[in-house]
C-alpha positions as CSV (number, residue, x, y, z in Angstrom):
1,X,-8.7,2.7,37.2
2,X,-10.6,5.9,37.3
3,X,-14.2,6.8,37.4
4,X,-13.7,9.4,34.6
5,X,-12.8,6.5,32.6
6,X,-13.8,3.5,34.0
7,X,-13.8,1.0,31.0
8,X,-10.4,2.5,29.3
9,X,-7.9,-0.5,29.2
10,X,-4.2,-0.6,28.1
11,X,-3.6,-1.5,24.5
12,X,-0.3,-3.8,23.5
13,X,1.7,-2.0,21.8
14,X,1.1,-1.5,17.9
15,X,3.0,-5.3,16.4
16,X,5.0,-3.3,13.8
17,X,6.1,-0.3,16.0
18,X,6.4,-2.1,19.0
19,X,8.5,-4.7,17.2
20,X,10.9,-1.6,16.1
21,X,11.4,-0.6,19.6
22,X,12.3,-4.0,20.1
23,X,15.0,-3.6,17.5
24,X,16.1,-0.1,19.3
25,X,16.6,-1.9,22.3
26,X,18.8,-4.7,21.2
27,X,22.3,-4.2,22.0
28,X,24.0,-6.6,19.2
29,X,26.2,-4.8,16.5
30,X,24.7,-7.5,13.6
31,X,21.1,-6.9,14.3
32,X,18.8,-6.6,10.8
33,X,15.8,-4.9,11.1
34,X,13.2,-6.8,8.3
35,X,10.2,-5.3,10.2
36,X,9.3,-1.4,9.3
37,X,8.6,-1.2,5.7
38,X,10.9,1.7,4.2
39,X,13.2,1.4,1.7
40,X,17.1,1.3,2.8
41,X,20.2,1.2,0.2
42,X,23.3,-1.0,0.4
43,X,24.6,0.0,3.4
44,X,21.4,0.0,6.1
45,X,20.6,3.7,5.8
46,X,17.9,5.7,4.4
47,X,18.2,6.7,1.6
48,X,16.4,10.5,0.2
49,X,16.3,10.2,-2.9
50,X,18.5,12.4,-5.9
51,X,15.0,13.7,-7.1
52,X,13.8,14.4,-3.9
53,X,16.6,16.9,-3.4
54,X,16.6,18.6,-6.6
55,X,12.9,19.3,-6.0
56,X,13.6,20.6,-2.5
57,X,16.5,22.7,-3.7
58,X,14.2,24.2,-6.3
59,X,11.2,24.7,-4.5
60,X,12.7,26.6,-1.4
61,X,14.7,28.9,-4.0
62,X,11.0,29.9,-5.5
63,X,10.7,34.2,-4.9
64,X,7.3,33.1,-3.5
65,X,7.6,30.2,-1.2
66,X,6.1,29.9,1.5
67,X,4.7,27.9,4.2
68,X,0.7,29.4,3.9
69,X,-2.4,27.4,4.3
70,X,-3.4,25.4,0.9
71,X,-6.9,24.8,0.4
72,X,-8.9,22.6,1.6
73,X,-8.9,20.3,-1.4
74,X,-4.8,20.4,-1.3
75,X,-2.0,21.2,-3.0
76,X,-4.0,21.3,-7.2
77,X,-0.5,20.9,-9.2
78,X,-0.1,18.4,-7.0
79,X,-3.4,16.4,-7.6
80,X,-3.6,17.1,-11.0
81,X,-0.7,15.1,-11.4
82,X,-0.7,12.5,-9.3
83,X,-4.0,11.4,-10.7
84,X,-2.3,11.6,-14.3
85,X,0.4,9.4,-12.6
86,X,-2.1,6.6,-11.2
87,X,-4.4,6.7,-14.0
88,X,-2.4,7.9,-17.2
89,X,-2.3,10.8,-18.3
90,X,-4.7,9.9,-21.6
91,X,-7.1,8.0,-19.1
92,X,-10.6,8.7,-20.7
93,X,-11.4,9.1,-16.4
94,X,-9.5,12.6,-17.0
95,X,-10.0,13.5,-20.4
96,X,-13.7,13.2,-19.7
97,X,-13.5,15.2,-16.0
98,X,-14.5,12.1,-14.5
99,X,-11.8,11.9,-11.5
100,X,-12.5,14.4,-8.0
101,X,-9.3,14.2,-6.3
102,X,-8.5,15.3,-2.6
103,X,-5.0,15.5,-0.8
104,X,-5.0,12.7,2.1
105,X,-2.2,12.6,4.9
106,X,-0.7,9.7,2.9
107,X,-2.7,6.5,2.1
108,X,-3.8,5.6,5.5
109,X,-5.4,8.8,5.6
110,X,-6.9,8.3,1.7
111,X,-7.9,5.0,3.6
112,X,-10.0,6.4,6.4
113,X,-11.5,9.3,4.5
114,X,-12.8,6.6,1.3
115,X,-14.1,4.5,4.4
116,X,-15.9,7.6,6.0
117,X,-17.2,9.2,2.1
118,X,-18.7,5.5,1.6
119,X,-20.2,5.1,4.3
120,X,-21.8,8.4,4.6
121,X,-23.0,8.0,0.5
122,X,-22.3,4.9,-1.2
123,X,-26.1,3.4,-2.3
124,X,-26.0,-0.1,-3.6
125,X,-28.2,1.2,-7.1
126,X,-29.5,3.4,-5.3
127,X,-31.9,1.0,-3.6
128,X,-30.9,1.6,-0.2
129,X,-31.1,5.2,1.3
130,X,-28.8,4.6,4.1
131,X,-27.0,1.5,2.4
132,X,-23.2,2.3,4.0
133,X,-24.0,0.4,7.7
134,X,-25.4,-2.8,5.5
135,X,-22.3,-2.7,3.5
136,X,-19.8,-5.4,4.0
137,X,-16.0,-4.2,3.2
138,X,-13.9,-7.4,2.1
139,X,-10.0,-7.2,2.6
140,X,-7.9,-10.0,1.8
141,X,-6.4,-12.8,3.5
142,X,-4.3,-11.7,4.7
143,X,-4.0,-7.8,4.5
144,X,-2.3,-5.0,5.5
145,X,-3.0,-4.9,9.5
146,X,-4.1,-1.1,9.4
147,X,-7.2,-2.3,6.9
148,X,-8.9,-3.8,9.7
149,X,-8.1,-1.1,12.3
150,X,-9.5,1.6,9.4
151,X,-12.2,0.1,9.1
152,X,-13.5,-1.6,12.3
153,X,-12.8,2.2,13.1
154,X,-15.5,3.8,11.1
155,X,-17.9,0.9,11.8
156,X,-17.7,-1.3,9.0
157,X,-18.6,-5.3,8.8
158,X,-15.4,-6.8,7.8
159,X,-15.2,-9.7,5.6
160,X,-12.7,-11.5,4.2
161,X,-11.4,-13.2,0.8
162,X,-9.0,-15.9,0.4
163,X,-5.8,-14.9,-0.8
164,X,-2.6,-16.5,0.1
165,X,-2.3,-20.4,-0.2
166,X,0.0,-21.4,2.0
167,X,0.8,-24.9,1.3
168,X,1.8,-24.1,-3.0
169,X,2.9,-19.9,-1.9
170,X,0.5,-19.1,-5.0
171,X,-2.5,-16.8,-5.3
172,X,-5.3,-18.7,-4.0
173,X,-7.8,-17.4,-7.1
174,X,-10.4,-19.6,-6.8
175,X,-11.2,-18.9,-3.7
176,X,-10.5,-14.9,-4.2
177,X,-13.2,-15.3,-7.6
178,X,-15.6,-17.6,-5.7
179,X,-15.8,-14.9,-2.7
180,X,-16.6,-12.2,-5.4
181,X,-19.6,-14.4,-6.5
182,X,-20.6,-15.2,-2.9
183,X,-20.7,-11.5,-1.8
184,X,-24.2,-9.0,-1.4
185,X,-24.4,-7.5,-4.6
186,X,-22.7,-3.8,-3.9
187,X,-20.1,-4.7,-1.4
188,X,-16.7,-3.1,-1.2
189,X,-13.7,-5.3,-2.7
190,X,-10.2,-3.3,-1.2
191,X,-7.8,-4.5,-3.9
192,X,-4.1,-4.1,-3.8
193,X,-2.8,-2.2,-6.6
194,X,0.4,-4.0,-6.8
195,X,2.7,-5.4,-4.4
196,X,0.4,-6.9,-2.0
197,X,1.3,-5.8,1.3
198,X,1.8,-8.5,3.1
199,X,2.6,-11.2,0.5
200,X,4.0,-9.6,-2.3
201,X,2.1,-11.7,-4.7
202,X,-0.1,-9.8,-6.7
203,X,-2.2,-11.6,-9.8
204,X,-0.9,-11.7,-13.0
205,X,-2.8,-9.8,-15.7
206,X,-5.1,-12.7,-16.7
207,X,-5.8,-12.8,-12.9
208,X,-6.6,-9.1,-12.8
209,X,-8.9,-9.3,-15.6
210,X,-11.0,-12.4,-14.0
211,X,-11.3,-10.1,-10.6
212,X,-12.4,-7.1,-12.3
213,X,-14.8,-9.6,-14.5
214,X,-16.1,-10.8,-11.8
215,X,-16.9,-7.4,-9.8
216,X,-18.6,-5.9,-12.4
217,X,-20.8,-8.8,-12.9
218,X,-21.5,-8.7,-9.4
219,X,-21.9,-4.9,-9.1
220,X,-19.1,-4.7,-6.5
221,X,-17.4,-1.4,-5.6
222,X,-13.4,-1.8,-6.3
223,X,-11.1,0.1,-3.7
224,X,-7.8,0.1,-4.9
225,X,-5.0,0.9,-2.3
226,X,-2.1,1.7,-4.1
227,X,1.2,2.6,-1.6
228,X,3.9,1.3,-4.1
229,X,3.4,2.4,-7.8
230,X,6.8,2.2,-9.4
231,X,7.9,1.3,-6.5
232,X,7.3,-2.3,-7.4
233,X,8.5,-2.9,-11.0
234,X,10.5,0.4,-11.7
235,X,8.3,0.9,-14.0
236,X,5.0,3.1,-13.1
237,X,2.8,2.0,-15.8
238,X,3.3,-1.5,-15.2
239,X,2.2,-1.2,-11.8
240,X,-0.5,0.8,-12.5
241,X,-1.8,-2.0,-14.8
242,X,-4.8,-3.1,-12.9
243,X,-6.5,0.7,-11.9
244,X,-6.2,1.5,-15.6
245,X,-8.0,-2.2,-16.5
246,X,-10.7,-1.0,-14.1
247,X,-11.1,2.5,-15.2
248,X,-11.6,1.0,-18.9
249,X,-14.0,-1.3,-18.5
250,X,-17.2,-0.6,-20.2
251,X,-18.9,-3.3,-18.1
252,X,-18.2,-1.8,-14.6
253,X,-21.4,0.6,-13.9
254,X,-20.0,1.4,-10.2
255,X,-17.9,4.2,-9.6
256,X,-14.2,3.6,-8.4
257,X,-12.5,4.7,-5.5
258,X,-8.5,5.0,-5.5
259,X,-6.3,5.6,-2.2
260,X,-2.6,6.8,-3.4
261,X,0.2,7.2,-1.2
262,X,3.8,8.6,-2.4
263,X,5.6,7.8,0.8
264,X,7.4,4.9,-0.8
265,X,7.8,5.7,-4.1
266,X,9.2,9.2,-3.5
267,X,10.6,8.3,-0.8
268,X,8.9,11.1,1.8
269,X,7.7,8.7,4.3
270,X,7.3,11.4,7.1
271,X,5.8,13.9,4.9
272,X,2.4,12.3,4.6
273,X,1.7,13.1,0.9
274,X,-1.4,11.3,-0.3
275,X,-4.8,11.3,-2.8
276,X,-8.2,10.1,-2.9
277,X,-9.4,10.0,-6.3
278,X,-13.3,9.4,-6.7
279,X,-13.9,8.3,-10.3
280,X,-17.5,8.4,-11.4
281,X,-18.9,6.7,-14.1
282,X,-20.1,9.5,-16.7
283,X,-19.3,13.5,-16.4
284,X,-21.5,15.1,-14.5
285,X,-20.1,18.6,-13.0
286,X,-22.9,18.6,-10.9
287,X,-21.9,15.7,-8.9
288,X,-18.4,16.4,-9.0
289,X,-19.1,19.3,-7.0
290,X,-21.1,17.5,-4.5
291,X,-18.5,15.2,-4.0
292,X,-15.3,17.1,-3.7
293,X,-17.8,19.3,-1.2
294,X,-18.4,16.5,1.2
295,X,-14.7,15.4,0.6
296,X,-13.6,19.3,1.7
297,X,-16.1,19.0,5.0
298,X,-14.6,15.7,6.0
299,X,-10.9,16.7,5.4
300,X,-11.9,20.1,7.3
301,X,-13.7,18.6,10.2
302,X,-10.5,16.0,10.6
303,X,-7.0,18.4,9.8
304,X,-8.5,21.7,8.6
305,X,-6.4,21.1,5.4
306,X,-3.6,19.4,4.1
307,X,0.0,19.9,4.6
308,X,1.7,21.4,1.8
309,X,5.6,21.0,2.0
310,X,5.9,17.5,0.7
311,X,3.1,17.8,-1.8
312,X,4.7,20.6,-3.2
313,X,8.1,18.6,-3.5
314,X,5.9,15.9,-5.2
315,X,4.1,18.3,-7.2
316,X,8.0,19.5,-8.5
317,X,9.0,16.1,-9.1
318,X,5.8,15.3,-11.4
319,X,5.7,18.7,-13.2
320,X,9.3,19.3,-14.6
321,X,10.7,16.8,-17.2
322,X,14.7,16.9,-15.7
323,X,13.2,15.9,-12.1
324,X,10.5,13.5,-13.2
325,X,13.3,11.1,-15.5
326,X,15.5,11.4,-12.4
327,X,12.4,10.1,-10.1
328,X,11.6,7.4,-12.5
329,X,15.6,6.7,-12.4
330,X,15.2,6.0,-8.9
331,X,12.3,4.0,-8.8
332,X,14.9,1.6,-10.9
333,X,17.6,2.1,-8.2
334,X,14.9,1.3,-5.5
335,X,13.3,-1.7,-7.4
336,X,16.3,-2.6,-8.7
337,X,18.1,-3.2,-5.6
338,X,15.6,-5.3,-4.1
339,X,14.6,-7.8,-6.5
340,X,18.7,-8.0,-6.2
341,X,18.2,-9.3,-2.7
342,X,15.5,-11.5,-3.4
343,X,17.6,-13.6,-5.8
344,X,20.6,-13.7,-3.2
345,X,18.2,-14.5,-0.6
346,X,17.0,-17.5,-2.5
347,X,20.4,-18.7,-4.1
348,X,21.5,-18.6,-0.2
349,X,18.9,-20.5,1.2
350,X,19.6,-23.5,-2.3
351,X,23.2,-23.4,-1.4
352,X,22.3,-24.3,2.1
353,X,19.7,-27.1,1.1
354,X,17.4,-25.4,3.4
355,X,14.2,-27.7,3.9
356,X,11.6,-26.4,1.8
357,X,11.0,-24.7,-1.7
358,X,12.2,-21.2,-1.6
359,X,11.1,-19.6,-5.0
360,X,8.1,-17.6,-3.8
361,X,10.7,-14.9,-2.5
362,X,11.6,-14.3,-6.2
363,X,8.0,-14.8,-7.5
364,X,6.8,-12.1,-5.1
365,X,7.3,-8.6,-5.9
366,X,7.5,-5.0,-4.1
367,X,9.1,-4.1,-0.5
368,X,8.1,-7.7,1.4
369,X,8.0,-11.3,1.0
370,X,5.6,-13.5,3.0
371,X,8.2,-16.2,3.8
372,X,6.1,-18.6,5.2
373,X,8.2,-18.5,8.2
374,X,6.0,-19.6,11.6
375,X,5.5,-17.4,14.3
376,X,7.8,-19.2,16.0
377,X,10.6,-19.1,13.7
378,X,10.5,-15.7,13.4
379,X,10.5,-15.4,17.2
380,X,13.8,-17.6,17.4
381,X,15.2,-15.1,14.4
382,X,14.4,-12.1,17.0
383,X,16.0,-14.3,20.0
384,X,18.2,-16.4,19.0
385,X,19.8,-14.3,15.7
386,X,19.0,-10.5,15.8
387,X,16.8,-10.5,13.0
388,X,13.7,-8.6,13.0
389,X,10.8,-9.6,11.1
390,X,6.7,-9.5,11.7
391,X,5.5,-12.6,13.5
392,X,3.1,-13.5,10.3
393,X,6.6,-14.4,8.7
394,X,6.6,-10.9,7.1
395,X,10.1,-9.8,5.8
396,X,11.2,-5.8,4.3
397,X,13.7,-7.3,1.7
398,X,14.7,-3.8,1.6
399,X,16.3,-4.5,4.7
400,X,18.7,-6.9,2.8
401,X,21.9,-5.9,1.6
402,X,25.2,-7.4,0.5
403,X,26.4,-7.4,4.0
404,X,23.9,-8.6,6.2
405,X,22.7,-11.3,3.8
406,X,24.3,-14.0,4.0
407,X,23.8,-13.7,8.1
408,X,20.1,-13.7,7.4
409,X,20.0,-16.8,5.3
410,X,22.2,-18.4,7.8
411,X,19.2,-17.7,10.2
412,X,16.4,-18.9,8.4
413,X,18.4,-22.1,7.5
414,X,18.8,-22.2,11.5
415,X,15.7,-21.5,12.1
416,X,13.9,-24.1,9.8
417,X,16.2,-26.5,10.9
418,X,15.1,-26.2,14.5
419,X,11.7,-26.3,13.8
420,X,11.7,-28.9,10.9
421,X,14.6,-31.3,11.4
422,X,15.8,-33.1,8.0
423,X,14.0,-36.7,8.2
């Protein structure tokens, strides 16, 4: 192709992205777009949220806005409070300066600079003084695609844990304990905060407290990823449940690593506005220097610094009373709404006597539902019906709404039908 870059090859297109401009494309008026995972109201549009534009209202009216470089650690009303948000604000992380927080572009980018901090300084007890290329990273089964692209990225060995049981739609947590057991001592557990992206299905408490059990008995690092806090349940300390278990535990010697994104839950999808929070296990201002230094050098070496406009708007949100009950008033709108469509989704597919047990859709929680359509039902939805989902059976529900439901249940019955006749 060229002898300036003879190896380069051209890459399919991205599945999520390419599957939107698939969507784009199509020329039918009913077409429903379960793929891109943002949040839509009742009528197919997005949706900005009421706090979001309060805090934008107020913030550009400020005598000193501006649009000036922030530091290199970001936007500090802003990461002050979203670690209060993620952690509590009484979390004895805080209380005892125990949490260094850095602004991320959003959680992939809190992702990628945890991976790329680890690697460069994680020591399994200090044992090993270049431990981070014998570290394994384990990422469910199955997991957010972009996990393996981070990673794989920055060098890691990827391994896996079982998650998803197919055949019952449950939690596989056997498996998930028995891989904690089985891993090196030290390795890197990526956990879901809530609402497992792609399932849905997160463990219940008495699940959560068996995992975290089980990684501090086996000296595992937890890296929680959490892109839908409030988002979930409406109700941010609820989904915050397992972080604040970990934080707590006496037992767990390692330190914790936390990847935040407020894209969903505020709503700012295109503004980027993320956190790294690196919580160490006793105060030591001595190390939290040396941290949030190397933190700073990678951030600087990567973007320079952070963007301020939507951490601001976040920051304005968390720090005035009037905005923040008017956030936490929409998280209820947003979560609200879609556990709404999972019930109608469900009671659809009964009324139809669709083949099949359909009760996972309610059982999971947060923006998708693993479906347990096949790949090739969900490419005779995209054919066949103009409905747009992931190949791995993947549905938004926010997609869903009183008018295009009942078409979509129509095309999973269809669908089902085709590929699993009634005997």
């Amino acid at each position: 192709m060229s002898k300036y870059f003879a190896n380069i090859v051209e890459l399919p297109p991205d599945p999520l992205f390419g599957l939107k401009a698939r969507f784009t494309q199509d020329s039918r008026d009913n077409k429903v777009d379960l793929g891109i995972g943002a949040y839509r109201d009742n009528n197919g549009k997005p949706w900005i949220l009421p706090a979001v534009k309060l805090a934008e209202k107020k913030l550009v009216a400020k005598p000193d806005y501006n649009h000036e470089y922030l530091g290199i650690s970001g936007y500090q009303p802003f990461l002050t409070e979203s670690a209060k948000v993620i952690l509590g604000p009484d979390s004895p992380a805080i209380l005892h300066d125990r949490v260094i927080s850095q602004q991320s572009l959003s959680g992939t980018g809190a992702l990628h600079l945890a991976g790329k901090f680890l690697k460069d300084f994680y020591t399994v007890d200090g044992l090993n003084s270049k431990a981070p290329a014998s570290v394994p990273i384990y990422l469910s089964k199955p997991t957010w695609a972009n996990h393996n692209q981070i990673f794989q990225s920055l060098g890691y060995e990827i391994k896996s844990y079982p998650y998803w049981n197919n055949d019952t739609k449950t939690l596989d947590i056997d498996g998930f304990l028995q891989a904690i057991r089985d891993a090196p001592t030290g390795s890197i557990f990526l956990l879901h905060a809530c609402a497992h992206n792609p399932t849905g299905l997160d463990p219940t408490a008495d699940q959560w407290k068996q995992i975290l059990k089980e990684i501090s008995i086996n000296n595992h690092l937890p890296l929680f990823d959490s892109a839908y806090q409030g988002f979930a349940s409406g109700n941010l300390d609820k989904d915050n449940f397992a972080v604040r278990l970990a934080i707590e535990d006496e037992n767990l010697k390692v330190p914790i690593v936390i990847c935040q994104s407020f894209a969903k839950n505020v709503g700012m999808y295109g503004e980027r506005v993320g956190a790294i929070h690196v919580i160490v296990k006793e105060k030591n201002p001595t190390l939290n220097r040396a941290i949030r230094s190397q933190l700073n050098k990678l951030i600087r070496s990567e973007i320079s610094n952070p963007p301020a406009y939507g951490a601001k708007v976040v920051a304005e949100i968390l720090t005035d009373k009037t905005l923040r009950a008017q956030w936490e008033e929409d998280l209820t709108t947003m979560s609200s709404r879609i556990i709404k469509m999972r019930k109608s989704l469900r009671e659809l597919l009964i009324s139809y006597k669709t083949p099949g047990n359909w009760d996972h859709i309610v059982n999971q929680t947060g923006m998708f539902s693993f479906t347990g359509l096949t790949p090739e039902m969900v490419a005779r939805l995209e054919k066949t019906h103009g409905v747009y989902l992931v190949s791995s059976g993947r549905a938004s529900v926010a997609g869903l709404n009183d008018g295009n439901v009942e078409q979509v249940a129509k095309a999973f019955d269809e669908v089902v039908r085709y590929y699993k006749p009634k005997l």
